[in-house]
N, CA, C and O of each residue as an XYZ file, in Angstrom:
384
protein
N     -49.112   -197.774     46.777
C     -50.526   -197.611     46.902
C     -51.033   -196.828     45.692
O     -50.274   -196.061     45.099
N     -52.486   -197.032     45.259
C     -53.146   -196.850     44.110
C     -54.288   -196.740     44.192
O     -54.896   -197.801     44.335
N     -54.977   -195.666     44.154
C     -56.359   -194.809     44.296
C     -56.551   -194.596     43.069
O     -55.631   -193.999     42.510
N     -57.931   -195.036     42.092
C     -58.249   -194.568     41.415
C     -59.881   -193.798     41.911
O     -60.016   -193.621     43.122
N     -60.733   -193.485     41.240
C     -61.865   -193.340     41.087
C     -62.368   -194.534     41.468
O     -62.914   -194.332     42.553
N     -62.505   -195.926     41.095
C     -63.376   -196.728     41.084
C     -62.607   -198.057     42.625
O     -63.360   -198.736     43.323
N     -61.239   -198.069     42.745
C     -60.493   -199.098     43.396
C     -59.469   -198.412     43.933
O     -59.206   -197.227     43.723
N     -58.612   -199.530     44.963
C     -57.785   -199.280     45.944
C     -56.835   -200.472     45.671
O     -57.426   -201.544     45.537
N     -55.476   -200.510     45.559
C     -54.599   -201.561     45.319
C     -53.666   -200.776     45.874
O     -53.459   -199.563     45.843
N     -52.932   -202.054     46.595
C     -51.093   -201.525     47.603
C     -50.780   -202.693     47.042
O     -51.595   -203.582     46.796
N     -49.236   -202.746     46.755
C     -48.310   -204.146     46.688
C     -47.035   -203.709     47.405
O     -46.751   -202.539     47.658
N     -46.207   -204.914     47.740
C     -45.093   -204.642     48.607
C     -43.972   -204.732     47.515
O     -44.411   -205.583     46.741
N     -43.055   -204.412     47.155
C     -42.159   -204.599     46.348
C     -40.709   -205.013     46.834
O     -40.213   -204.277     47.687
N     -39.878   -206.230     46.348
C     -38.793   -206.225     46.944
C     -38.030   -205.482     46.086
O     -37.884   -205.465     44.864
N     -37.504   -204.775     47.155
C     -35.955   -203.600     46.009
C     -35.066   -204.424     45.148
O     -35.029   -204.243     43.931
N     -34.248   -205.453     45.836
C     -33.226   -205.622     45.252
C     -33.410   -206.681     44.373
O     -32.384   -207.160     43.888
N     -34.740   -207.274     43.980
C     -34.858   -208.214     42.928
C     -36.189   -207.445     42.223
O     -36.702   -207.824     41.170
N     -36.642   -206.285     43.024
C     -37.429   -205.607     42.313
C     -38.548   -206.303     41.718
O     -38.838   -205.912     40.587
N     -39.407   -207.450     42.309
C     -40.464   -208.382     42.075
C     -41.697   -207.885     43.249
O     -41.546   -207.380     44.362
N     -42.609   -208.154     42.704
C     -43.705   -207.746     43.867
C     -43.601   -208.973     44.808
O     -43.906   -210.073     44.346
N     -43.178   -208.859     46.135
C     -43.496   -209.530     47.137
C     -45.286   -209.801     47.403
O     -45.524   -211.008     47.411
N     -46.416   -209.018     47.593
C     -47.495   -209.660     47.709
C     -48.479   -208.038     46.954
O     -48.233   -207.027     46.296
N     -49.094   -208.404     47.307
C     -50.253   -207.576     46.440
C     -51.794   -207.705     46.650
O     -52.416   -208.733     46.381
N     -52.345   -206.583     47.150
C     -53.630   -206.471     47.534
C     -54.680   -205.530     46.318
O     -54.190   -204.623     45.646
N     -56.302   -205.980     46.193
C     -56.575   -204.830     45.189
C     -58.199   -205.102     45.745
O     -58.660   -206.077     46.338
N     -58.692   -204.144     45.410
C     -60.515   -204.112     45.331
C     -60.574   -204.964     44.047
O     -61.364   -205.893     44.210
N     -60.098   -204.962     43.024
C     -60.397   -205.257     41.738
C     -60.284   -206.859     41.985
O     -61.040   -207.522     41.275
N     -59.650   -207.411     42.670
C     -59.634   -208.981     43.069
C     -61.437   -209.859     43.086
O     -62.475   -209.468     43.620
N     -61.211   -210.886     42.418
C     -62.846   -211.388     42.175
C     -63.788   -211.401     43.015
O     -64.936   -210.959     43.032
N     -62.800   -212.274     44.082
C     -63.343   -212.409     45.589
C     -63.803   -211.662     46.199
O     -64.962   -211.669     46.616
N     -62.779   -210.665     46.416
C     -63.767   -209.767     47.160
C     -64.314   -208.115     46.101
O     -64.731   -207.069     46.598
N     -64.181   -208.311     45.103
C     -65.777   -207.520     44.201
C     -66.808   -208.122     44.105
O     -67.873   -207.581     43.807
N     -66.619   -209.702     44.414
C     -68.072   -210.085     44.059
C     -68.416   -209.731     46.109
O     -69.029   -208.707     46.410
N     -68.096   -210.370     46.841
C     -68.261   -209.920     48.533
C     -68.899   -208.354     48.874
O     -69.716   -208.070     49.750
N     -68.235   -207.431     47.871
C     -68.688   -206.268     48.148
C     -69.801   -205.722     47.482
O     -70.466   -204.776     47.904
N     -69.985   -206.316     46.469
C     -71.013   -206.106     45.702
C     -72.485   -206.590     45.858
O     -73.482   -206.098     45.331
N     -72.399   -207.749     46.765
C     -73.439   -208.376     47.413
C     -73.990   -207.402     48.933
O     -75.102   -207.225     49.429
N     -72.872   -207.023     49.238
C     -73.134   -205.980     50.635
C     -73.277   -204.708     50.259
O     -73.448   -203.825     51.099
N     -73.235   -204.507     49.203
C     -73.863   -202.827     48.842
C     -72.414   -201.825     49.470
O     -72.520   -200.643     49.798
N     -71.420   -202.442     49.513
C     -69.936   -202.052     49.689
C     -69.502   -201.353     48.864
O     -69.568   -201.761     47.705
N     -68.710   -199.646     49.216
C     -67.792   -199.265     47.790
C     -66.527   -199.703     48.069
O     -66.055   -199.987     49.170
N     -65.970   -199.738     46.904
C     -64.473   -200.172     46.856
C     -63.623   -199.579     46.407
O     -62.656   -199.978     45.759
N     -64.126   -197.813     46.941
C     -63.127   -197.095     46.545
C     -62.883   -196.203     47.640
O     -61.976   -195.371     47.640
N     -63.943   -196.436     48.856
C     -63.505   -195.392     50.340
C     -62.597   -195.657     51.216
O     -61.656   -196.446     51.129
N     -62.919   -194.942     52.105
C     -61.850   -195.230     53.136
C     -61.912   -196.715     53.616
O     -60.876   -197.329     53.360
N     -62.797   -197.375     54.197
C     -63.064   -198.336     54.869
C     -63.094   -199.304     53.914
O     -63.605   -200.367     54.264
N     -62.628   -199.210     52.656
C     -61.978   -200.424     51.595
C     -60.505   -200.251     51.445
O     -59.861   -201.200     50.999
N     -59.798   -198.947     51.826
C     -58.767   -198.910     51.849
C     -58.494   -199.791     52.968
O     -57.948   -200.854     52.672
N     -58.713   -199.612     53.989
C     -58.690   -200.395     55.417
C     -58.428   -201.930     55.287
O     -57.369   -202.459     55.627
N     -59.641   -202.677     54.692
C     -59.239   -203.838     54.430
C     -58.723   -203.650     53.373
O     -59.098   -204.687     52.828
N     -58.150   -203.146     52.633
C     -56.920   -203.946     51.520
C     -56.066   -204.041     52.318
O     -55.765   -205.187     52.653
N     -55.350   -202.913     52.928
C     -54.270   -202.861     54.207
C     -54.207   -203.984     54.643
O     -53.348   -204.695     54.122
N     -55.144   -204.653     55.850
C     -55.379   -205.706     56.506
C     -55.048   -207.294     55.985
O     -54.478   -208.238     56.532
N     -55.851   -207.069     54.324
C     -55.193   -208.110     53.766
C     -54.204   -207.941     52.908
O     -53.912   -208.797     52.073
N     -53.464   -206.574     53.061
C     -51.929   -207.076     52.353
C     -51.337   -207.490     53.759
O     -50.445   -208.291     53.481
N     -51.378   -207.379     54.775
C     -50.532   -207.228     55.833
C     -51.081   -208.593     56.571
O     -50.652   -208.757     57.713
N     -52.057   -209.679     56.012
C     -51.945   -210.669     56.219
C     -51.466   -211.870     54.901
O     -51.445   -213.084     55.108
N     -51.175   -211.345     53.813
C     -50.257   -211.994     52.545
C     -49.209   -212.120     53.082
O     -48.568   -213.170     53.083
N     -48.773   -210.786     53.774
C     -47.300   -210.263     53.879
C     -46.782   -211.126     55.257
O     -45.631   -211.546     55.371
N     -47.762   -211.294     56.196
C     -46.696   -212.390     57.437
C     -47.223   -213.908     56.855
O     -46.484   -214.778     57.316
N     -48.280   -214.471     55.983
C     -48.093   -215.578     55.485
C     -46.850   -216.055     54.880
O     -46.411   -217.204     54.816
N     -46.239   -214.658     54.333
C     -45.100   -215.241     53.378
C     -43.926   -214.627     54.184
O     -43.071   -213.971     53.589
N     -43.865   -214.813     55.461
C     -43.298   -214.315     56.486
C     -42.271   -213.142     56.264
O     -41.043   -213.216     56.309
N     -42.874   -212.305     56.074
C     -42.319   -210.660     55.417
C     -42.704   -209.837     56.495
O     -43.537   -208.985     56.185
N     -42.224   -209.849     58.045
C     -42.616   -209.221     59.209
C     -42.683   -207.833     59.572
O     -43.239   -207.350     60.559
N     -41.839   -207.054     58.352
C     -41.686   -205.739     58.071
C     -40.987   -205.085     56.952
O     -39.990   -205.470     56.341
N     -41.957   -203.640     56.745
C     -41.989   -203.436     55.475
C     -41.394   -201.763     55.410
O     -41.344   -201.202     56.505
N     -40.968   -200.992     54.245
C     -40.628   -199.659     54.293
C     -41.677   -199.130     53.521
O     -41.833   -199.599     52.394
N     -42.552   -198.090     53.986
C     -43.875   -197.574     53.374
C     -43.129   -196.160     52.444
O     -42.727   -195.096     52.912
N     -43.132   -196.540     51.256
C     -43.005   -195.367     50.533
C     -44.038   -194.598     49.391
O     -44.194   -195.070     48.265
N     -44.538   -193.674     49.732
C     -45.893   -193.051     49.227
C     -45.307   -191.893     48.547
O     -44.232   -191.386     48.867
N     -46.421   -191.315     47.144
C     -45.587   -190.341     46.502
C     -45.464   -188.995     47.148
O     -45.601   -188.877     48.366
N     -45.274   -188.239     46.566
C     -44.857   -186.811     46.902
C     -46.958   -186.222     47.201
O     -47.701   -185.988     48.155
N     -47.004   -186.238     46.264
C     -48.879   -185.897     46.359
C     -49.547   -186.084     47.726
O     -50.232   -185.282     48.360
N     -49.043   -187.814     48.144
C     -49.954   -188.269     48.891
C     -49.501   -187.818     50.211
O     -48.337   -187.688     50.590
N     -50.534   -187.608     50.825
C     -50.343   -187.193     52.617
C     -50.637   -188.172     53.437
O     -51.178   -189.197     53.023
N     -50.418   -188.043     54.319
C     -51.061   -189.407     55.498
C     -51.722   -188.923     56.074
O     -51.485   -188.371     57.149
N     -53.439   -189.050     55.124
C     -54.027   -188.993     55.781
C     -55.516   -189.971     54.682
O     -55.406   -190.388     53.529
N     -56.351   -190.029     55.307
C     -57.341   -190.523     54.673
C     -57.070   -192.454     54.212
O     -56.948   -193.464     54.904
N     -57.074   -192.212     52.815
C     -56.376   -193.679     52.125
C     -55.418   -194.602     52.471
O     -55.249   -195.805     52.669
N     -54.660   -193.150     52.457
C     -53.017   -193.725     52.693
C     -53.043   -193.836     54.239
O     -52.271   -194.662     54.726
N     -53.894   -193.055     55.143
C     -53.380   -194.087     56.659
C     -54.649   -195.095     57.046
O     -54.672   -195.789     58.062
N     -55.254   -195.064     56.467
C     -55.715   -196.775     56.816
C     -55.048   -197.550     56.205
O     -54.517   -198.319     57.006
N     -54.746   -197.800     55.061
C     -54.172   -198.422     54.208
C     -52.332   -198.827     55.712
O     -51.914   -199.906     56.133
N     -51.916   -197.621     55.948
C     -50.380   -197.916     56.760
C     -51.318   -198.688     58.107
O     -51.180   -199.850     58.487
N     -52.297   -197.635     58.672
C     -52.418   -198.339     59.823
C     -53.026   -199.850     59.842
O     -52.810   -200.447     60.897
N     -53.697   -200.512     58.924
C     -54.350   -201.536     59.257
C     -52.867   -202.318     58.847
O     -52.828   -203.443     59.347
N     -52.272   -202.148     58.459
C     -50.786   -203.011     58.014
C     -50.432   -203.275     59.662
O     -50.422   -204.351     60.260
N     -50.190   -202.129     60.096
C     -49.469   -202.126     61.383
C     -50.570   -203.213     62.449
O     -50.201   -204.094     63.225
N     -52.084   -202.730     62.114
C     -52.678   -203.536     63.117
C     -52.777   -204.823     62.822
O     -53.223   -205.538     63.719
N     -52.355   -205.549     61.354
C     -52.480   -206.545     60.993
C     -51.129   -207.637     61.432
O     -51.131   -208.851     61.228
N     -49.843   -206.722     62.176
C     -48.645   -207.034     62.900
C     -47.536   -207.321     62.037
O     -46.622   -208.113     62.263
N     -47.794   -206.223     60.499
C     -46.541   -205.997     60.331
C     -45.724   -204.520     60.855
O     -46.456   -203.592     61.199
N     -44.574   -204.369     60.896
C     -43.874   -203.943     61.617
C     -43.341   -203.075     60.406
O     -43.009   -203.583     59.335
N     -43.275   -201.377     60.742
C     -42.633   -200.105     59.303
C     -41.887   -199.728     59.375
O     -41.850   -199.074     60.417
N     -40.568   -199.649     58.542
C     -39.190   -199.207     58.968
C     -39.382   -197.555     58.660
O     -38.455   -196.775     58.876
């Protein structure tokens, strides 16, 4: 997961080939132009939320049913980082 000032991006990474399995971002066309029409930021909580939602519907498209959430030392669970875990979970992937 990736908080800047302006955006919100999570990707799933596989370890042992070390390739991004799927990848979510505010910065995506689709939905900057979607949010930008709704007077949406895409850098709060409730954009963290849906990135979550739609990594965690990339992630059972490409039938990846569960994932290991590893966040840095900085980050707490709270704010970003748990919408971002919880909408994963409500989206029915499953956190080791």
């Amino acid at each position: 997961m990736h908080f800047s000032n302006k955006y919100v991006s999570a990707q799933v990474i596989h370890a042992p080939t070390a390739t991004v399995a799927s990848a979510a971002s505010s910065q995506e066309k689709a939905l900057r132009e979607a949010w930008n029409n709704s007077q949406q930021s895409t850098r709060d909580v409730a954009a963290a939320a849906k990135i979550g939602k739609l990594l965690g519907e990339r992630l059972l498209l490409k039938d990846i049913p569960a994932v290991s959430v590893v966040y840095k030392k900085e980050q707490r669970y709270h704010g970003k980082v748990r919408a971002v875990i919880d909408s994963l979970r409500e989206a029915g992937v499953k956190l080791l």
